[in-house]
N, C-alpha and C positions, 0 to 999 in steps of 0.2 A: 501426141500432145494436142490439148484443147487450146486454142486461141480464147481468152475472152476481151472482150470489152467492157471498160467503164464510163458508164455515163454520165456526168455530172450534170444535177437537173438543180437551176435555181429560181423560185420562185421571183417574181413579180408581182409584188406588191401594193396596186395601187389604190388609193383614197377612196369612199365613195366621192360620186361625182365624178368618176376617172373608170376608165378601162385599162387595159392595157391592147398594144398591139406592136406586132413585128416591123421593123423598118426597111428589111429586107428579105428575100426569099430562103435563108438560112433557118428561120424559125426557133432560134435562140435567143435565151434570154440576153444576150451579149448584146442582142441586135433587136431589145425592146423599149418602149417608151412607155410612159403613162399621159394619156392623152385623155381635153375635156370631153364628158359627152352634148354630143350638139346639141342645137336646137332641136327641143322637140322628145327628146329624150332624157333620161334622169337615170342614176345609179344607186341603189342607196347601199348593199354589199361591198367590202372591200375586195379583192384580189381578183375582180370581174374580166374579162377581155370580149363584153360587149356591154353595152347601156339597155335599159327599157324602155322600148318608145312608150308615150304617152296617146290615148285615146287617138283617132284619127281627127276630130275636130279639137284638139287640145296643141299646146305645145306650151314651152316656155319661155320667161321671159330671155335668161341666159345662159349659156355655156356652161357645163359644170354641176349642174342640177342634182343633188340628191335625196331629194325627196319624191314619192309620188304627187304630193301635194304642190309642188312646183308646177306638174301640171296644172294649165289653166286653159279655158276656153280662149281660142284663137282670136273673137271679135275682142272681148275682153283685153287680151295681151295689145290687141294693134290699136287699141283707143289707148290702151295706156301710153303707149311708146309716139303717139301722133300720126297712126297713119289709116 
């Protein structure tokens, strides 16, 4: 007699703008979140579990980004924000 196993696999589905990622070492969707992508990076794909950084002298203004166009040049971004 063969044993088998069933896997029940659910996706994660998150926004652009969002990744997803595991909250613990299980690596189940049970034990995933949809999280913003940082500074600096942008998503613009839905169901991603990473972002795309933007250019190395670029990043943006905030959390969440999904456009490539969100990228902006860094002096740019820090004059606009006052710094």
């Amino acid at each position: 007699m063969v044993k088998r196993e069933t896997m029940l696999y659910i996706s994660v589905l998150c926004g652009p703008g969002n990744f997803f990622r595991y909250t613990d070492a299980t690596n189940t969707t049970m034990n995933a979140i949809c999280d913003d992508c940082p500074l600096g990076a942008y998503q613009d794909d839905p169901g991603q579990s990473s972002c795309k950084q933007c250019a190395s002298t670029d990043t943006t203004e905030l959390t969440g980004s999904y456009m490539a166009n969100d990228c902006k040049s860094k002096s740019i971004v820090m004059m606009a924000i006052g710094l």
